[in-house]
SEMIFI-391664 format. One line per field, with one value per residue (C-alpha): residue in one letter; x, y, z. Coordinates in Angstrom, 3 decimals, decimal comma, padded with zeros to 6 digits. Last residue first. Layout:
r: c(A|...)
east: c(X|...)
north: c(Y|...)
up: c(Z|...)
This chain:
r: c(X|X|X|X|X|X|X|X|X|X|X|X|X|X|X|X|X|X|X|X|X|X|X|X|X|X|X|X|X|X|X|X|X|X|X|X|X|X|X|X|X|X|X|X|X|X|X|X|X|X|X|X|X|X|X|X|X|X|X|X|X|X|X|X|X|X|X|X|X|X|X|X|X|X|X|X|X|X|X|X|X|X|X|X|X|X|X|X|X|X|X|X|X|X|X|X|X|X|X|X|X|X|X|X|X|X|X|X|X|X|X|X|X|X|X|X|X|X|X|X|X|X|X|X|X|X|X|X|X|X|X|X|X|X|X|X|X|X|X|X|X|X|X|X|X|X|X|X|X|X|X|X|X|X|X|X|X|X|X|X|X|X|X|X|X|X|X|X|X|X|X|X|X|X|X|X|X|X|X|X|X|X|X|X|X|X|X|X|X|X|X|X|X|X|X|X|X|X|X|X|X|X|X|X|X|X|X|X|X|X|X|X|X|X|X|X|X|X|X|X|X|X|X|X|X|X|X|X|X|X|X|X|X|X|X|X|X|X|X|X|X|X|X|X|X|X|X|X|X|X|X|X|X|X|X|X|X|X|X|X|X|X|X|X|X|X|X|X|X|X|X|X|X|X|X|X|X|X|X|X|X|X|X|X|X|X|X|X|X|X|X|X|X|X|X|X|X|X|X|X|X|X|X|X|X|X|X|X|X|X|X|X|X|X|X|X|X|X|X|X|X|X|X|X|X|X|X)
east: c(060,174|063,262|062,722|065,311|063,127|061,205|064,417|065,324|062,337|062,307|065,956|064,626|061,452|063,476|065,285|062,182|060,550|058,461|055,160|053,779|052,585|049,128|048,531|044,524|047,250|050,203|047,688|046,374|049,693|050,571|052,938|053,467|056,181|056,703|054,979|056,786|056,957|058,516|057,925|054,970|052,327|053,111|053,111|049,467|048,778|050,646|048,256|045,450|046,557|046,790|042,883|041,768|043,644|041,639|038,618|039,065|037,797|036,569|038,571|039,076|039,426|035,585|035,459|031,482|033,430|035,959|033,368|031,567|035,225|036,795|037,764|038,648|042,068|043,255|041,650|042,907|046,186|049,449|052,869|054,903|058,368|061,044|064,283|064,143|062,895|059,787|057,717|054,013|055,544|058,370|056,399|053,675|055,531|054,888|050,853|050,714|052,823|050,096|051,601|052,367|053,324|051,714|054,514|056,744|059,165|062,929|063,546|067,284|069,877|071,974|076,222|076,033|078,698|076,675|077,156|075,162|075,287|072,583|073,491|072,002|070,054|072,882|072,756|068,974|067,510|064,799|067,214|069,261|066,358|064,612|068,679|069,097|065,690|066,304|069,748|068,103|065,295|061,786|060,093|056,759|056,747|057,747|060,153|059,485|061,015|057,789|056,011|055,568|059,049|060,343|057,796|058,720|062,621|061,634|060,224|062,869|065,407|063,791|063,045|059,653|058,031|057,456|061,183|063,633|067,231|069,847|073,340|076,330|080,590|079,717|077,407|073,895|070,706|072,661|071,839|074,270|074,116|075,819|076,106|079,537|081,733|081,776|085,114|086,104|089,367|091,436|091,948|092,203|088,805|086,386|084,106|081,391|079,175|080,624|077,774|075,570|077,253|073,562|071,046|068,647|070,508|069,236|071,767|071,038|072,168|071,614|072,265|072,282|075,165|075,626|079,724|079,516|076,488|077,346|081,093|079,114|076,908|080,032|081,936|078,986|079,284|076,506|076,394|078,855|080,672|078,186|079,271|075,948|074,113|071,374|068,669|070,415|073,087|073,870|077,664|080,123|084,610|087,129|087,922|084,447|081,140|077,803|074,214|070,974|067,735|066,826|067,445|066,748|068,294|067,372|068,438|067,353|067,154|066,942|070,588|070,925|072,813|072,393|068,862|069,890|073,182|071,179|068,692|071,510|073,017|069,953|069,625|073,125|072,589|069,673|066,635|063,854|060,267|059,742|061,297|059,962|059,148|062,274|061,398|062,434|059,693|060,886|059,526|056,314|057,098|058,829|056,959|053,364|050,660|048,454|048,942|051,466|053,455|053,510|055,388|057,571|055,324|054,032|057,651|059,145|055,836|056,265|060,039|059,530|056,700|059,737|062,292|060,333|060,444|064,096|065,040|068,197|071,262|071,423|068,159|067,754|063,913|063,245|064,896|063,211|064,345|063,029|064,850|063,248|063,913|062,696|062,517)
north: c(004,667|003,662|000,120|-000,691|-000,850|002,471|004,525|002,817|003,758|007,528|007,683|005,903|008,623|011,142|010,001|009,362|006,169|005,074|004,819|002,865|003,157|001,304|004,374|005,792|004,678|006,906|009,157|009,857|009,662|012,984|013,559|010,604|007,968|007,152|009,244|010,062|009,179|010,732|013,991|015,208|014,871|011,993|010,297|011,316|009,987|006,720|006,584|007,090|005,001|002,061|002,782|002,485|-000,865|-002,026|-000,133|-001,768|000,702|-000,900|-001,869|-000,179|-002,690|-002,836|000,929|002,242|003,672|005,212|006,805|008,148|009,830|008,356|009,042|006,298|005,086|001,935|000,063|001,990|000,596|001,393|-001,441|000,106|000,212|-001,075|000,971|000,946|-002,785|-003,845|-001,014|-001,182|-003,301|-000,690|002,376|001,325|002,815|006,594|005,555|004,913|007,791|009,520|012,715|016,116|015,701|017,822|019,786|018,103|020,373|020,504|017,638|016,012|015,618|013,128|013,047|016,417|019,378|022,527|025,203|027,749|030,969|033,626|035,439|038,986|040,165|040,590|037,138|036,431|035,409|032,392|029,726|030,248|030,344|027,048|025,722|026,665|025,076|021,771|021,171|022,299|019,877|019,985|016,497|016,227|012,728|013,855|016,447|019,768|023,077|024,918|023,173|025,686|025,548|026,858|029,852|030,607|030,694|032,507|035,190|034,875|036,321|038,888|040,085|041,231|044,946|045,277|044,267|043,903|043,200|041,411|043,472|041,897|041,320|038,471|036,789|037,516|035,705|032,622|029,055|027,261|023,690|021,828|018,037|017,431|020,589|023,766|026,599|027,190|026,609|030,243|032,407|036,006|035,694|032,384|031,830|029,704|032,412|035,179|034,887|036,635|040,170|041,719|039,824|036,716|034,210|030,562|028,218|024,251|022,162|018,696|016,015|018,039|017,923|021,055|021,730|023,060|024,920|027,283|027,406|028,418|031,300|032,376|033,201|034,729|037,259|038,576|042,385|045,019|044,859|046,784|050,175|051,160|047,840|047,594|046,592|042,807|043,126|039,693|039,691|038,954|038,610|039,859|042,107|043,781|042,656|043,973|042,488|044,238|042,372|038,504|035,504|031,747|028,825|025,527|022,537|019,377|016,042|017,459|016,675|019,528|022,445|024,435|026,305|026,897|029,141|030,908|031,742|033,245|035,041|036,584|037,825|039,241|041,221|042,797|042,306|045,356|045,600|049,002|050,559|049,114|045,600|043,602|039,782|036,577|033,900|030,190|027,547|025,533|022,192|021,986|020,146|019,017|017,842|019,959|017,801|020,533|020,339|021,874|024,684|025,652|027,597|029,602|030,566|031,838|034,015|035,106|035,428|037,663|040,195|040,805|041,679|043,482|047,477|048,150|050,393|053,236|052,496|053,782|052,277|049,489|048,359|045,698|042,887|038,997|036,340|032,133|029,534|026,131|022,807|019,503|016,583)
up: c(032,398|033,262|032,700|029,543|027,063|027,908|027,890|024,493|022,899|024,572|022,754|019,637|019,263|019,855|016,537|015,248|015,416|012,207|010,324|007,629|003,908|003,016|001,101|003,526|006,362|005,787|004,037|007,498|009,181|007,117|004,402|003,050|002,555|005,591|008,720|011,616|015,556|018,684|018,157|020,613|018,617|016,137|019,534|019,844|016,355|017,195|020,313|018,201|015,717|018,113|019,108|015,789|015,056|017,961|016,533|012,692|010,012|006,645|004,408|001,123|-001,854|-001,361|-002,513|-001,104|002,199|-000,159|-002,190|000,487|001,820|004,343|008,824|010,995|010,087|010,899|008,985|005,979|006,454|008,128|008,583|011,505|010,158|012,601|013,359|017,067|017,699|018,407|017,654|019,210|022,386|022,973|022,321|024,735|027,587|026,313|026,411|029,776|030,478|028,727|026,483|027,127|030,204|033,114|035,226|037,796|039,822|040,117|038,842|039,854|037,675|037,365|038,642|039,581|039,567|037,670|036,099|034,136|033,327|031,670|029,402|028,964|025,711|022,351|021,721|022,427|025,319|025,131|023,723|026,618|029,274|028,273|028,078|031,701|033,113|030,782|032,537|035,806|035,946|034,908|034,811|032,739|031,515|027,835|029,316|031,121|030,110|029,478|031,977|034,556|036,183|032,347|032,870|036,483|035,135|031,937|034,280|036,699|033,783|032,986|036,384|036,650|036,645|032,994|031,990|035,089|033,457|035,529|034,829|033,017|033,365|036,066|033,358|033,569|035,454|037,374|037,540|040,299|040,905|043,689|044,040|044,389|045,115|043,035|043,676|040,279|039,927|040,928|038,303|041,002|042,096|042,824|040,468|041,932|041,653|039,056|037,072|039,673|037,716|038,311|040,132|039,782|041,468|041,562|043,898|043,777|046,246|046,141|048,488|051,373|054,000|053,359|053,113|049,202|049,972|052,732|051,402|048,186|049,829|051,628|048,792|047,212|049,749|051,908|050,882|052,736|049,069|047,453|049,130|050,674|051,613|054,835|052,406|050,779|047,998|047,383|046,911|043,941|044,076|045,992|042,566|042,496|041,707|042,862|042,957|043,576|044,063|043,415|045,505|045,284|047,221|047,088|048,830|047,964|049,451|053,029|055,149|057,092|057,321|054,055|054,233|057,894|056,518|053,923|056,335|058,886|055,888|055,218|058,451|058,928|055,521|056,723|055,120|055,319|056,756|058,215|055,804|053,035|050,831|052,196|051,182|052,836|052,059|053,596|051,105|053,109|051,893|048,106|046,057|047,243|045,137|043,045|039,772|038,546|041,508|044,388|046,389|043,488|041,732|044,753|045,812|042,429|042,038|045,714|044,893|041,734|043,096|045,722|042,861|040,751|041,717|042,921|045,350|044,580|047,169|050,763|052,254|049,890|049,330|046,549|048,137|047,185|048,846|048,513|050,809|049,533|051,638|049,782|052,312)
């Protein structure tokens, strides 16, 4: 069981609205549902979103959520919020409509005693608000407050505001993109590792940070996206290379395409469609970095030269990954 608690505020009665922040959790919520192939992800995520007066989040309600998200056993448990944040010397709070000072917000003190007693086997916290960096943090230099199998990804450090840029949070957008495939690996699983580093590589120095910490033996994926490349195909590396520094001896058989005067050479062979069918595969690992040319510039001349190819250094990790069963 997957358990998704999605909130979005963009109406405060004493403290100015925001614009993005529900538009942001529906997104959020409709990517995580299913997966890429249409299946199902996380079952029926619970939408919490204050559009107006007349349907605002108090902070007693979202702490009630927060608490059922936490209390049972589900595989994951994920929490997502975005609207205000504040940060003073007790430490962060969610900001949810019914705020004034900042500090009547739900704590982020209780969000982690929430998650670090759930019975859950992995908790992962998203915060899209300003100073959410401070999660986990507990005031005053104390260790940082993260129990076994809790994640926290957070927009900007405690010392930084959460951008909105054309109506969506900067930092969600990256988040939705990385859920989309963006951050997936060759068999398409997103987890929070390649969430955080999507996001970090997408903000620049001087942008906001985002923060990441985590206390998990493996990761779990978040969401499966479409690989880029046949799984089928990915556990073929093992039988087409041997071992992870062979040389894959090319020839013109393999390749399908000549001039007229290389289909009249006789020293030319002719194309072979089971040596064909490798180089496709070897051309769609070519794709996706796992295998080079040697000695030419392209796998076409690899072959048309009687050179060979070879693993790349991804190639050797995804080598040894199929070798050994796990994929």
């Amino acid at each position: 069981m997957r358990k998704a608690l999605v909130v979005g505020v963009d109406f405060y009665e004493h403290i100015g609205s925001l614009r993005g922040c529900v538009n942001d959790a529906h997104d959020v919520e409709s990517t995580l549902e299913r997966h890429a192939d249409g299946t199902t992800n996380f079952t029926n995520p619970r939408v919490l979103t204050a559009t107006g007066p007349a349907a605002a989040l108090s902070r007693g309600d979202l702490k009630s959520a927060v608490r059922e998200l936490f209390e049972d056993d589900a595989e994951i448990a994920l929490f997502y919020f975005s609207g205000h944040g504040y940060l003073e010397d007790t430490g962060g709070y969610l900001c949810t409509s019914d705020a004034s000072s900042g500090d009547d917000g739900l704590a982020l003190s209780d969000v982690m005693t929430f998650a670090n007693s759930s019975p859950a086997k992995n908790k992962i916290i998203i915060l899209d608000s300003c100073h959410s960096g401070s999660a986990g943090s507990p005031p005053g230099g104390a260790p940082a407050g993260i129990q076994n199998g809790v994640t926290i990804l957070a927009a900007s450090t405690a010392e930084q505001y959460a951008l909105e840029e054309d109506g969506s949070g900067v930092f969600t957008k990256l988040f939705v993109d990385a859920l989309n495939g963006a951050a997936a690996n060759l068999v398409g699983a997103i987890t929070p590792g390649s969430v955080y580093a999507h996001i970090d590589q997408s903000l620049g120095p001087w942008q906001q940070r985002p923060v990441f910490k985590t206390n998990v033996k493996t990761f779990v994926s978040l969401r499966q996206a479409a690989p880029p490349i046949a799984t089928s195909e990915l556990q073929q590396l093992a039988a087409l290379f041997p071992t992870p520094d062979y040389q894959l001896p090319l020839d013109p058989s393999f390749e399908p395409d000549r001039s007229e005067e290389q289909a009249r050479d006789p020293e030319i062979p002719a194309p072979n469609a089971a040596n064909m069918a490798v180089f496709r595969i070897l051309q769609n690992y070519v794709k996706v970095n796992l295998v080079r040319a040697v000695g030419a510039p392209h796998m076409y001349y690899a072959a048309m030269n009687r050179t060979s190819c070879e693993l790349t250094v991804l190639g050797e990790h995804y080598w040894r990954l199929v070798k050994d069963g796990l994929i």
